[in-house]
C-alpha positions in Angstrom: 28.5 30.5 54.4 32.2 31.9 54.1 32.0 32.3 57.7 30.5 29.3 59.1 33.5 27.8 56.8 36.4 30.0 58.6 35.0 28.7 61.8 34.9 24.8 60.7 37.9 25.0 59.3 40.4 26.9 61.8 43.5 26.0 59.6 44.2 27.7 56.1 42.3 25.4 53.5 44.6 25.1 50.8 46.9 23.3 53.6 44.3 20.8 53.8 42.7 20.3 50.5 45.0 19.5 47.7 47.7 22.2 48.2 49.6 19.5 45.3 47.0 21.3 42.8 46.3 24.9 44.6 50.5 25.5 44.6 51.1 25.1 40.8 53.5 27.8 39.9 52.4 27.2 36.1 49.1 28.6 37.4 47.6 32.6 38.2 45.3 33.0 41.0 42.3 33.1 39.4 43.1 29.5 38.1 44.1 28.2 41.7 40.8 29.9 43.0 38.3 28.4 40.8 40.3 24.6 41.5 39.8 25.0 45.1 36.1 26.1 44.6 35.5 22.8 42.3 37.2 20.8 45.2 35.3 22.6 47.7 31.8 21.6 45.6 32.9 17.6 44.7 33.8 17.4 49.0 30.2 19.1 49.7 28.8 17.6 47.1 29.9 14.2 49.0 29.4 15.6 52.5 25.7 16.2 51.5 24.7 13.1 50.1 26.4 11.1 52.6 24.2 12.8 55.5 21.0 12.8 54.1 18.1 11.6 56.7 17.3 8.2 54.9 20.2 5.5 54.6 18.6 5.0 51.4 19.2 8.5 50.0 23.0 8.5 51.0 25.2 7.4 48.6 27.1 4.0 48.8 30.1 3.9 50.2 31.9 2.8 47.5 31.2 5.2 45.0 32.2 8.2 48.4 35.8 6.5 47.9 35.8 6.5 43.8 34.6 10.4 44.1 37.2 11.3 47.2 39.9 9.7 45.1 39.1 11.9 41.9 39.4 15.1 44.0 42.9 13.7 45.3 
């Protein structure tokens, strides 16, 4: 998985998902790692249920944009 994620995402992650949060100088490393695993989970979490095979088993659009909102 940590692979196939290096390949999908060519530029460094924390540039792209909430580096506001990841960059916290209040925070250790262990901290910033296990925010950017809990954003990483809510986005997949998202990315998942909005490709399931059935329109009916993806989730509405409108709760997608409360959800991608919360991990902003």
């Amino acid at each position: 998985l940590e692979a196939m994620g290096a390949e999908a995402f060519p530029v460094a992650i924390s540039d792209a998902i909430a580096s506001h949060v990841l960059n916290k100088s209040d925070t250790t490393p262990t901290e910033r790692s296990a925010a950017m695993n809990e954003l990483l989970v809510m986005i997949m979490e998202i990315g998942l249920s909005c490709s399931r095979v059935s329109p009916n088993e993806r989730m509405d659009m409108k709760v997608v944009v409360v959800g991608l909102r919360r991990i902003r």
